[in-house]
Structures are given as structure tokens and as C-alpha cells.
C-alpha positions in Angstrom: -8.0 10.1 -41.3 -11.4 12.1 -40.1 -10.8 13.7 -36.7 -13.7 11.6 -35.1 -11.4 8.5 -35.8 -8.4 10.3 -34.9 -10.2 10.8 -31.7 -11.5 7.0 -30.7 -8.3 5.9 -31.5 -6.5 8.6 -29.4 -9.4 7.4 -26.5 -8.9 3.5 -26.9 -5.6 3.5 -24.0 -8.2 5.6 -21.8 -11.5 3.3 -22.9 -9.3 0.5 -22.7 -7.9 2.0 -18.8 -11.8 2.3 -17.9 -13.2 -0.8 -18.9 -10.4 -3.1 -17.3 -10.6 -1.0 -13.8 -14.2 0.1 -13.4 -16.1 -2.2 -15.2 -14.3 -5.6 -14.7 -12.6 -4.1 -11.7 -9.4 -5.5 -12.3 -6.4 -4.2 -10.2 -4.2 -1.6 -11.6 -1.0 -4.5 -11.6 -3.0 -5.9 -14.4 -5.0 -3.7 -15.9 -1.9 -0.9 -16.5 0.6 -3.2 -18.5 -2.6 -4.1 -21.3 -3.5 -0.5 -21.4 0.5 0.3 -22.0 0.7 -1.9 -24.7 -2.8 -0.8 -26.6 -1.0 2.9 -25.9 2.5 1.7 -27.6 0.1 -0.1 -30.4 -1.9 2.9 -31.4 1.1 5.1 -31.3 3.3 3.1 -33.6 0.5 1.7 -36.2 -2.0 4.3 -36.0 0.4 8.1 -35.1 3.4 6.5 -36.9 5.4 7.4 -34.1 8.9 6.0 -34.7 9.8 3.2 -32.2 13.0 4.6 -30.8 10.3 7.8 -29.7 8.3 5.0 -28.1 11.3 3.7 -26.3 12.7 7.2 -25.8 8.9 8.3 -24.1 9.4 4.6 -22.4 12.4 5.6 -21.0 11.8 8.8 -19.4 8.2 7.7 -18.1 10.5 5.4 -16.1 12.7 8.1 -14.9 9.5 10.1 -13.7 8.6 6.8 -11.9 11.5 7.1 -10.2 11.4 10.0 -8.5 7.0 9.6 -8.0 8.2 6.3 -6.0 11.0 8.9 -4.4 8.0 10.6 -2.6 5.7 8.0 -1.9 8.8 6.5 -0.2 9.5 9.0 2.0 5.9 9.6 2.7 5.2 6.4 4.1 8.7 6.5 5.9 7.8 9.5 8.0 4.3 7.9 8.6 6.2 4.4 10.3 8.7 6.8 11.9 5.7 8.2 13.9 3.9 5.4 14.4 7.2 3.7 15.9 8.3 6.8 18.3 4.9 7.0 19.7 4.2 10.4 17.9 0.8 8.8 16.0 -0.7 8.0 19.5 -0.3 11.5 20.8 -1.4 13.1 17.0 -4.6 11.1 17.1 -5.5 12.4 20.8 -5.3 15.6 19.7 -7.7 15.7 16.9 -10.0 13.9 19.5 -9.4 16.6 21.6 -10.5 19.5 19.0 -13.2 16.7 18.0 -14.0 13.2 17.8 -16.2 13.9 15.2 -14.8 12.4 12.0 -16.7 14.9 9.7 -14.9 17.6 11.8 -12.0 15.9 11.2 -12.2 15.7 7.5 -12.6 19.5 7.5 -9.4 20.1 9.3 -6.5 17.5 8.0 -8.0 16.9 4.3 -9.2 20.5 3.5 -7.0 22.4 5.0 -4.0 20.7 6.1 -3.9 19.2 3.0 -4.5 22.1 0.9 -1.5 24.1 2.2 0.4 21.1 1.7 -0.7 21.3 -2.1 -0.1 25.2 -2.2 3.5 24.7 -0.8 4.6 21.3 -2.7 1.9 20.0 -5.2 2.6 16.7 -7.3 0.9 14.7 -5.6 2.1 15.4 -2.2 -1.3 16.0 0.0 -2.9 13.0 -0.5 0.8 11.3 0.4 0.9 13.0 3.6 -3.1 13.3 4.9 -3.6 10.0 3.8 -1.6 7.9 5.4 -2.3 10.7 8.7 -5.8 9.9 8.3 -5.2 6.2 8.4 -2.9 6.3 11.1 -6.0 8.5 13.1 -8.4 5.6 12.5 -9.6 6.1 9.3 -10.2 2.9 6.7 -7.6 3.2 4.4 -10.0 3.4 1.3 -12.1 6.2 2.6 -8.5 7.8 3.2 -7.4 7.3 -0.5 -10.9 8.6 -1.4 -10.9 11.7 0.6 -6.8 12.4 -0.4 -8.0 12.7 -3.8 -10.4 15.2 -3.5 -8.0 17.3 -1.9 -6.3 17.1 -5.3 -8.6 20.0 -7.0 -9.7 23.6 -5.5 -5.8 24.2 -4.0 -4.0 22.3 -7.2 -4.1 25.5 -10.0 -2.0 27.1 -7.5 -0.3 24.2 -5.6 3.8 24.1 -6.0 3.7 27.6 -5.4 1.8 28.3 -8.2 3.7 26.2 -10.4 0.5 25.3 -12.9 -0.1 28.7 -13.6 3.3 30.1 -13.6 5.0 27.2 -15.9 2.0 25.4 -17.2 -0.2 28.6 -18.6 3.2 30.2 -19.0 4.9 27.6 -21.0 1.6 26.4 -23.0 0.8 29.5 -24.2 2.6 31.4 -27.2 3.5 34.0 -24.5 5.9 35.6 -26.9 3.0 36.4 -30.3 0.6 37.2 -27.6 3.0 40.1 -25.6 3.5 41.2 -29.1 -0.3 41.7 -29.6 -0.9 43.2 -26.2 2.3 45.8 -26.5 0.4 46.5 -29.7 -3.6 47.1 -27.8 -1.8 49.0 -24.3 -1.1 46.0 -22.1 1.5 43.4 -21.4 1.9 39.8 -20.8 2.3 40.1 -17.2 -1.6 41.8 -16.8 -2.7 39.4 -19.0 -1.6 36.4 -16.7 -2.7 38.0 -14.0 -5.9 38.3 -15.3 -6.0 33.9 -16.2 -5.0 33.9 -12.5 -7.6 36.1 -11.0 -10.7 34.1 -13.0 -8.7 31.0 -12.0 -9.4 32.0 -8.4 -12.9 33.0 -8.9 -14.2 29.9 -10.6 -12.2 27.7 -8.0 -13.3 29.6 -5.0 -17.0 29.4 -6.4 -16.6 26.1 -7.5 -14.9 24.2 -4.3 -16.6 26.4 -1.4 -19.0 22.8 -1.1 -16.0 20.3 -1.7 -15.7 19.7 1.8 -19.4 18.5 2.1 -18.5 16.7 -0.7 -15.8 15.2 1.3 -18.0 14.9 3.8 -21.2 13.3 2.4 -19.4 10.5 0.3 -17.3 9.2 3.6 -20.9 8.9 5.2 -22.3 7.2 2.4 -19.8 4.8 1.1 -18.0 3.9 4.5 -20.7 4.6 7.1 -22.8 2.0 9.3 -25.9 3.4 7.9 -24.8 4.4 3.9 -26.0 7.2 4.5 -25.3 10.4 2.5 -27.8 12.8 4.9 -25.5 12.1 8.1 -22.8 13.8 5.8 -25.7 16.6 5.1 -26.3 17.4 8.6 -22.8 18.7 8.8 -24.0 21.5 5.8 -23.1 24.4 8.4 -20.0 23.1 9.6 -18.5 21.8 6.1 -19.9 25.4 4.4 -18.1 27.3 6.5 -14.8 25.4 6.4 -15.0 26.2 2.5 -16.0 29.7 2.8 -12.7 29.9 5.5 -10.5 28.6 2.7 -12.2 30.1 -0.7 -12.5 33.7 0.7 -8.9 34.7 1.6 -8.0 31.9 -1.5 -9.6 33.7 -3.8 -9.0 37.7 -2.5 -5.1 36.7 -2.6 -5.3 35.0 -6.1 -6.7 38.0 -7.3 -4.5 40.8 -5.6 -1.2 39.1 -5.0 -1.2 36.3 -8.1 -0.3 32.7 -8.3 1.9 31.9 -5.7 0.3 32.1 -2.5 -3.8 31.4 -2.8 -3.5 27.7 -1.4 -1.1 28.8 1.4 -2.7 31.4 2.7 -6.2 30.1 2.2 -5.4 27.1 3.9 -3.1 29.0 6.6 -6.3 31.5 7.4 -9.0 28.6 7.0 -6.9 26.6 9.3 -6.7 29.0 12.3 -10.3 30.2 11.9 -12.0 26.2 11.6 -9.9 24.6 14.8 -10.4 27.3 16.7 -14.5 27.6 15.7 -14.2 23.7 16.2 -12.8 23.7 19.5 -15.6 25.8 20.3 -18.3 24.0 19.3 -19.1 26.6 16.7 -21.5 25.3 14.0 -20.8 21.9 14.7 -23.3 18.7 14.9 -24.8 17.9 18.0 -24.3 14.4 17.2 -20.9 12.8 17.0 -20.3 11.0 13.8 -17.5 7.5 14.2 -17.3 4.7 11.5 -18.2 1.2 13.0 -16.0 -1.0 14.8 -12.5 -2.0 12.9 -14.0 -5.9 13.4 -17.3 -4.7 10.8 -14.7 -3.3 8.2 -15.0 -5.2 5.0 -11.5 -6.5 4.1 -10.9 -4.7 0.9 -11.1 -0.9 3.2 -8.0 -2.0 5.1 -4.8 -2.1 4.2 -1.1 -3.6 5.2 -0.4 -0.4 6.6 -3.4 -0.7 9.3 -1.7 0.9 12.5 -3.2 -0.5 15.4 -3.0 1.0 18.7 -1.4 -1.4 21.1 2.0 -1.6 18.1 2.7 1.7 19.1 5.3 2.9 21.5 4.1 3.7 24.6 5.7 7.3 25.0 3.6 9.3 27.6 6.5 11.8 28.2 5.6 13.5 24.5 4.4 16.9 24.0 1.5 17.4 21.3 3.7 19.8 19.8 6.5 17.7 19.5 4.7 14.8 17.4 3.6 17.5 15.0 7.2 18.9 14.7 7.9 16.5 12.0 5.0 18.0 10.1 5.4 21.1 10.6 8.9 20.8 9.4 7.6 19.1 6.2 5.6 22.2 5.6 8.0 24.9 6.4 11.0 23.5 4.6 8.7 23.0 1.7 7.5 26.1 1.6 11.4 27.7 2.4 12.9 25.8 -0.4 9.8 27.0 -3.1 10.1 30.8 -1.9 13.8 31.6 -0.8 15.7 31.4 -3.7 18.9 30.6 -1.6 17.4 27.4 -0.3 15.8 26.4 -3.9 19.4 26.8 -5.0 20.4 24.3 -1.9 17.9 22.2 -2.3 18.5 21.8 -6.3 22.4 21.4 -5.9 22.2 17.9 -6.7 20.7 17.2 -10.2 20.8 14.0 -12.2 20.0 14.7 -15.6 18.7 12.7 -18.5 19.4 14.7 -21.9 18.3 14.0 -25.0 16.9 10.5 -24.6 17.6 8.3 -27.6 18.1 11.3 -29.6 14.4 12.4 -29.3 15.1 15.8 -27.8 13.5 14.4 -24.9 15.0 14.7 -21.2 14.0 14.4 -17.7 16.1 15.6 -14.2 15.8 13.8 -10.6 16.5 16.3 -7.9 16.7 14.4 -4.8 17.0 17.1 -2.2 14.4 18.9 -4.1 11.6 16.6 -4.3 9.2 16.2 -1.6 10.8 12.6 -1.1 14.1 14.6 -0.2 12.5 16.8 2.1 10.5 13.8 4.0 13.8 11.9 4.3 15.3 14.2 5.7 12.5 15.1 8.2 12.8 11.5 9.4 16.1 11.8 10.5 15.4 14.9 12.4 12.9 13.0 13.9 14.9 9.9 14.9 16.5 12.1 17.1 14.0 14.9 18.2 11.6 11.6 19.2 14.7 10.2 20.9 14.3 6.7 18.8 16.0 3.8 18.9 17.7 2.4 16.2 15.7 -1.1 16.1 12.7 1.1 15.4 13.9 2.8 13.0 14.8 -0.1 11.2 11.7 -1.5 11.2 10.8 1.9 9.7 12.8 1.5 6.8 11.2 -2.1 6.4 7.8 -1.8 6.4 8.2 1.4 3.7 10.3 -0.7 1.0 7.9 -3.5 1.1 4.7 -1.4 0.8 6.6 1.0 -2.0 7.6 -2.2 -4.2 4.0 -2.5 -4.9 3.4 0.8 -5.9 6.2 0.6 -8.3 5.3 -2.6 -10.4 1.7 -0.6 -11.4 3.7 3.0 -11.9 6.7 1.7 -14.2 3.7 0.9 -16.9 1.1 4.2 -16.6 3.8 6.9 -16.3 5.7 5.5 -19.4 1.9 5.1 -21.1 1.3 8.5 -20.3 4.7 10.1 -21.6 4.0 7.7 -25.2 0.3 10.0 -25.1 2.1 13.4 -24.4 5.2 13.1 -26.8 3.3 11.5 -30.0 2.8 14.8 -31.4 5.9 13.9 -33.6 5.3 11.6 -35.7 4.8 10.8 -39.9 1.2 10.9 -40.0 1.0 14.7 -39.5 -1.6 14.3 -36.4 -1.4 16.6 -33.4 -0.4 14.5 -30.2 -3.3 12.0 -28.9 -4.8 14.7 -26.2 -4.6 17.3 -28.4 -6.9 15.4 -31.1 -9.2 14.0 -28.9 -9.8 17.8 -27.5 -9.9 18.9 -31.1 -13.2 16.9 -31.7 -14.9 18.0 -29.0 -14.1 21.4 -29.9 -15.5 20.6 -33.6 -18.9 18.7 -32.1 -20.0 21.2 -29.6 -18.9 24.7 -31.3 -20.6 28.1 -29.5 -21.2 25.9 -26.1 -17.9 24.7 -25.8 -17.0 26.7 -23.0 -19.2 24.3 -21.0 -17.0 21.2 -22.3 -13.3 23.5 -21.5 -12.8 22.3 -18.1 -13.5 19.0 -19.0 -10.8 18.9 -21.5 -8.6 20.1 -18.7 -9.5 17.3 -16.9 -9.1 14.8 -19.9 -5.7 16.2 -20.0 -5.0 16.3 -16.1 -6.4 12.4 -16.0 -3.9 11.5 -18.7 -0.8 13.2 -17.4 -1.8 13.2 -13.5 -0.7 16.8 -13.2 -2.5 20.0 -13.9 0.9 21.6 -15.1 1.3 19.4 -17.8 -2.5 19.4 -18.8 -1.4 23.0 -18.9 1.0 22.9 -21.0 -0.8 20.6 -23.7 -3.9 22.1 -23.8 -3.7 25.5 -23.1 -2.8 26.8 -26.5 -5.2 25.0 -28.1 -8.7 26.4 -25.4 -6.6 30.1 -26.2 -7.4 29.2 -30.4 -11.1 28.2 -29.7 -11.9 31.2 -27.6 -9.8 33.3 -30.8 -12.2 31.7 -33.3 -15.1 32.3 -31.4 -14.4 35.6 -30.5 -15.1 34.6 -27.0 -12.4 35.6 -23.8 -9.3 33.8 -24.6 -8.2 34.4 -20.8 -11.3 33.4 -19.6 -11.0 30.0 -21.7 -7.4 29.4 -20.4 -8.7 29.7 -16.9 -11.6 27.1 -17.2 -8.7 25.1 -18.9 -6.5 25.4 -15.8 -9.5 25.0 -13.4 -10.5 21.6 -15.1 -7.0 20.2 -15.2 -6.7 20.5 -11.1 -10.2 18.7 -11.2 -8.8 16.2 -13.4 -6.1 15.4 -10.7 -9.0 13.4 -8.6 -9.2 10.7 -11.5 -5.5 10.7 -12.9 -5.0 6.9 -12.5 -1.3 7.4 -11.5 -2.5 9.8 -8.7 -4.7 6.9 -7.4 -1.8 4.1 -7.6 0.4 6.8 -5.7 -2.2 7.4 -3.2 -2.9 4.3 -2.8 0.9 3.0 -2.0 1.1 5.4 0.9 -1.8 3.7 2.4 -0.4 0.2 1.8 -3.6 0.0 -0.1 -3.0 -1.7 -3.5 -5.7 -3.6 -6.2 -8.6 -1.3 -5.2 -7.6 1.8 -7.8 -10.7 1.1 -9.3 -13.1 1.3 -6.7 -11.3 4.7 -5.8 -12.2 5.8 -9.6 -15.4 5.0 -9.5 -16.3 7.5 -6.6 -13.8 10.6 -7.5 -15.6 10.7 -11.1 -18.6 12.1 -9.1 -16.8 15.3 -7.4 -15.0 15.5 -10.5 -17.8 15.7 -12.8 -19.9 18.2 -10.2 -16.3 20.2 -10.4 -16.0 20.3 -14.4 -20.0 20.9 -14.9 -20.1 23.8 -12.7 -16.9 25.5 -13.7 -18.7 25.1 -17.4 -21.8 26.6 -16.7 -19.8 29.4 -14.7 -17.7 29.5 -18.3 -20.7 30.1 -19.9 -22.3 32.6 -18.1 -18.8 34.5 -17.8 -18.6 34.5 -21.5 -22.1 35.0 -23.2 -23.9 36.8 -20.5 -21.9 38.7 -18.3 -19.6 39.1 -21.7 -16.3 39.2 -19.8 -13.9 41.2 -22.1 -10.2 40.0 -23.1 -7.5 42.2 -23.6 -6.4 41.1 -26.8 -10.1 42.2 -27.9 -9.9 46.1 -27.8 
């Protein structure tokens, strides 16, 4: 079979995906289980992929599912513990306080609050955590899903503390040949890496300085009174320098102290420069910017999660540091249990593994404590006590979470398992690479010399299949280091525009939205949400190209395996 067919057929789950959500806007609950079965389809009749694979890829997409639902579960949970002990009330005043102004406000709990959530925990987690915030603040809960997606792209190549870089580069790459070649030229895998990280953080920094007037401009246009995207534009000052306050130290860290720290202490620097500068009236508008009334909403922006004001506990006696406890908590014990490895090793002493699924060499491990879901539980029952609950309220906690999580989990237990068949049909009797692999290979063929402009966006193919910039990682990254080699272009350089459009490719990873979504309470509406992250998404993989291209044909960036 020609690779162009190889290709379409490799497409159809994805064409199938796109058609059903964005053109005939059908909700993911019944768009998701067609797409799974045109996925199981081309696999067995087209890839030759043996059934009990199928099965076996089945299987652990349903373990994954697990422990995505794990988070989103305990996301939402601390969200109705707030709301319930009063903490929301006293949260939302405070961002009035710093400013009322929601563009402001986008800038502050999205960008940054939600970046070092990324850089400490990743997977997902920011838009988990600012979302539902956002809604609980007043936000529709659509704009909120739209906005916690966009968070899910500068911060993501080094979110998990750096996990993409460190096990996704790491792992994709033959790390072993290429050491051998470096030891050979003077150098060692270890510079080499270093020097995918450092152009990582370049083309990111360059790249997402204007993602929060992105952020910005598309909550004025799609949910303001007036769809208007120059009431986003007249924050241009404001939203610039809340990128530059993130991107600068971002950047300078990614380059001088690697891949573990650029999203934390980006976000960590930008936060304490922007809320005090906003607090000041520093660069910000002269007008205040508010969506309308709640009454003027159109139905499909709200969700069941809508917390209204007069539901909440009236708890006057509570500090503004004590309804952010819970928060900060989340952050620190993420961060503690990523860095120290004495409470990683805590954290992770509760495994349940899957080995060897079916006998496919296939496997997946839950680690409860470990997850983000873990870590939110168990910040919720700190809180039940620090917010002196009482225990009817946390029971209605617990209730309104389960119901809004089942929902979430009907759409996930069909895309993850779709995604896994995608990722693991690499083995199979027709000889053909796996289905991302072979759709990247055409593009590769088509566009030859220029296709360091199309690199990112095969990142992003990969990210929007898998719904993680790791895994797109570890698919593709091997095969962006072979076209570089046979085009006697930067092989590091090509990894990096890889790993720059995978985190891009996060904003439109279906799964992603569905998660997102759930936290919010906000289900059937994936496909609106699609339809407006494809535009940061494609600004995000067109400029990292160009940047690819001038980095490789006329500033003529050298590689070390080139001496």
C-alpha cells in the first residue's frame, strides 16, 4: 500500500472525530463511540492488527481512563468543598480586589496560576483546577473550558517537572546510538539534551509571549456583549507584559538550569511581578471589562456546576489566606512529591499494576497517592477541617462530584481506548509503522526541504491523538530526528519544534476537552470548544514553523552530531 493511502486511512478515526464534532456538532457521548469503532475497524482490516492487541490496547485505554476520571474527580471535589465552606465567596472577592477586570483576571489565574500548576503536575491538571476556579469566580463555564485549554501549551514542554522533555525526548529518541556518536565528535548525551531544551524554551518563550492576548481577545469576542475582539485588544499592554513576565525568566531558566523548572519559576516570578503591577494599576485599561448579566447567557455557556452566590455558606469569619490554603497546598505538595525524592517514594508506595495485558507486552500502573486526583483528595480532607465544615456539607460535596464525573466517564472509556488502538498498532502483519507515525511519514515525503515549517504540526497531530505532549514525544520524536538526518538540517533543532508542537497540540486533544469539560459540569459542547482552540493552536504551530525555518536555513543553527 502507497503511503498516501496508508496515510488517509491512518487519518479516517481523526476525519471521522472532526466531521461528527465540528461539522454536525454532535456531542462527544455520541460522536466518540463511532469514531472508536472506525479506529478498531481500520486497525484490524487495514494494519492487520491482531484482535487480542485491539482488546489488549482496549483494555489499558480503560485503565488510563481510570485514573484521568481519578483527577477530574478530585478536581471538582475540592471545587464543591469550597464552594460549600464559604471559601469560593471570599476567593472571588479577592480577585475583585486586585481587579474586577476580567481580562486582568484571565492574566492572573489562567496564565500564571495555571501555568505553575502545569510546570508542577501537568496531564491535564491546569485546566482541572483554573477552570472550575474561574467558574466558580463568575465566569461562563464555556469561556472557562476555552480559556483552560490554552493554558495547555507554552508551560506544557516543561509541565510535570519537565516530564515531556525528560521521558518523552528521552525515551523517543535512540539515546543510546546517538551518545555513541556524540562520545565519538567530543560531546555527550547530556549537552545534547540540553541543547533540545534550551531551543525548546526559545521557540516557546517567542512563541507564547502573546498567548495571553490570545486568551484575552477570544473571551471578548466569543462571550462578550458586544463580540468584540478589539475590547480584548485594548488590553495589548496589560496581556504583553503578563507574557513577557512569564517567557523571560521561562525561558533564561530553560536555558541555564534545564527541564525541570521553566514553568515554575516562570509562572512563580510572572505571578509576583503581574498582581502586584495589577494592584497598582500598572498598564491596565482604564475601562473595566465584565461579561453581561448571568440572565443574557445563552444556555449552552452554563453548566450544572453553575455556583451561584446566595448557595454559598455565609462564612464572614474567613481569612483570604485561609480559602487559598487548599490551593496552595495543591501546589506545594505537587511540587514536593515531583522534586523530593523521599515524598515521590511516599507518594508512589501504593502502585496497582497491569502487566503484560493479554500477552501483548502491554501494561499500565494507577498510583493513587501519586496522581493529582490523590493529592486533591487529600487536600479536601485537610480542608474539611481547616474550613471547620460540617459533615452535611461535605456530603453534598461528594454528591454533586460523582454525578458530574459519571458524565465525563461515559465519553473517556471510548477516546482513551481509541487512542491507545492509534499508539500501539505499530505491531502488526502488514509491516506498517503505527497510524501517527505513517500519517507523519507523508507529510514528511510531500513537503521535503520546508518541512521544518510542517514539524510542529506533526507534534501537534501527535499531541491531539494521544492528549499528552509526552507521548507525542515519544512517537514522533525519532522519526523529526531522521528527517533533520536526511536533510542535513539540525536534528536538535527538529526535536525541539517536535516537542514545542506536541504541547500546542494539547489545546485540541479531544480527551483534554472532555476532561476539561467534566470539571466544569459542562458536557455535549466539546465541539464548540474545538472549533475555537484550533485558532491559537494553528497561530502556535505556524509560528514555531517559520521560527524552525529561519533557525535552520538562515541563521543555520549547528547540531552536534554535525562536526
Amino acid at each position: 500500500m502507497e503511503i498516501g493511502t496508508q496515510a488517509f486511512f491512518a487519518a479516517l478515526p481523526i476525519i471521522v472525530a472532526a466531521i461528527l464534532l465540528v461539522g454536525f456538532r454532535l456531542p462527544a457521548k455520541k460522536a466518540m463511540p463511532v469514531v472508536y469503532l472506525v479506529t478498531t475497524a481500520v486497525a484490524l482490516y487495514v494494519w492487520e492488527v491482531t484482535f487480542n492487541r485491539v482488546l489488549a490496547s482496549t483494555i489499558q485505554g480503560l485503565l488510563i481512563t481510570i485514573a484521568v476520571l481519578w483527577i477530574i474527580f478530585g478536581a471538582i471535589l475540592l471545587l464543591n468543598t469550597l464552594k460549600h465552606s464559604g471559601a469560593i465567596k471570599v476567593i472571588r472577592q479577592g480577585f475583585n480586589n486586585i481587579s474586577p477586570d476580567r481580562r486582568i483576571q484571565v492574566v492572573i489565574i489562567a496564565w500564571l496560576f495555571g501555568s505553575f500548576i502545569e510546570g508542577a503536575s501537568g496531564f491535564g491538571t491546569p485546566a482541572a483546577i483554573a477552570a472550575p476556579l474561574m467558574v466558580a469566580i463568575g465566569f461562563p463555564a464555556m469561556a472557562a473550558v476555552m480559556i483552560g485549554m490554552m493554558i495547555q501549551s507554552t508551560p506544557v514542554s516543561f509541565g510535570a517537572v519537565g516530564t515531556p522533555i525528560l521521558i518523552g525526548v528521552n525515551k523517543g529518541l535512540d539515546s543510546e546510538g546517538i551518545a555513541v556518536t556524540l562520545q565519538g565528535l567530543g560531546s555527550n548525551w547530556e549537552t545534547y539534551l540540553q541543547i533540545i531544551t534550551s531551543e525548546v524554551a526559545i521557540v516557546h518563550a517567542i512563541t507564547g509571549t502573546l498567548i495571553p492576548l490570545f486568551m484575552i481577545m477570544m473571551m471578548t469576542r466569543f462571550f462578550g456583549k458586544n463580540k468584540s475582539w478589539t475590547e480584548g485588544l485594548s488590553a495589548i499592554p496589560f496581556a504583553i507584559f503578563g507574557g513577557l513576565a512569564f517567557t523571560i525568566p521561562y525561558a533564561l531558566t530553560g536555558i541555564f538550569l534545564g527541564a525541570e523548572f521553566p514553568s515554575l519559576i516562570g509562572a512563580l516570578v510572572g505571578l509576583a511581578i503581574v498582581t502586584t503591577a495589577a494592584k497598582k494599576g500598572f498598564l491596565v485599561p482604564k475601562n473595566t471589562w465584565d461579561f453581561a448579566p448571568k440572565e443574557e447567557w445563552p444556555i449552552h455557556w452554563v453548566s450544572k456546576l453553575e455556583i451561584k452566590m446566595d448557595a454559598m455558606n455565609e462564612k464572614v469569619d474567613m481569612s483570604l489566606t485561609r480559602a487559598w490554603i487548599p490551593y496552595l497546598l495543591v501546589a506545594a505538595i505537587l511540587v514536593l512529591t515531583r522534586v523530593s525524592s523521599d515524598a515521590m517514594a511516599i507518594a508512589k508506595s501504593w502502585v496497582i499494576p497491569f502487566k503484560d495485558i493479554l500477552g501483548e507486552g502491554l501494561g499500565y500502573s494507577i498510583v493513587p497517592l501519586y496522581l493529582p486526583g490523590g493529592i486533591l483528595v487529600f487536600v479536601v480532607l485537610i480542608t474539611y477541617f481547616l474550613h471547620r465544615m460540617e459533615f452535611k456539607e461535605m456530603k453534598e460535596a461528594l454528591s454533586e462530584s460523582s454525578k458530574v464525573m459519571l458524565g465525563a466517564g461515559f465519553v473517556l472509556i471510548f477516546t482513551i481506548p481509541l487512542v491507545r488502538i492509534l499508539i500501539n498498532s505499530g505491531v502488526n502483519a502488514a509491516g506498517f509503522d503505527s497510524m501517527p507515525v505513517a500519517m507523519a511519514n507523508w507529510v514528511a515525503v510531500s513537503v521535503g526541504d520546508i518541512y521544518p515549517l510542517f514539524a510542529p504540526m506533526v507534534g501537534a497531530l501527535g499531541a491531539f491523538i494521544a492528549g499528552s505532549n509526552t507521548v507525542s514525544n515519544m512517537m514522533l520524536s525519532q522519526f523529526q530526528f531522521g528527517v533533520a538526518d536526511a536533510l542535513s538540517i539540525s536534528t536538535a533543532f527538529m526535536v525541539a519544534l517536535q516537542a514545542v508542537g506536541a504541547a500546542a497540540g494539547n489545546m485540541i486533544a479531544i480527551h483534554n476537552v472532555v476532561a476539561a469539560s467534566a470539571t466544569v459540569g459542562l458536557l455535549d459542547q466539546e465541539g464548540e470548544t474545538l472549533r475555537r482552540t484550533i485558532i491559537p493552536t494553528i497561530y502556535y504551530c505556524l509560528v514555531a514553523g517559520i521560527l524552525g525555518l529561519i533557525g535552520m536555513y538562515v541563521m543555520g543553527l549547528a547540531d552536534p552530531l554535525m562536526k
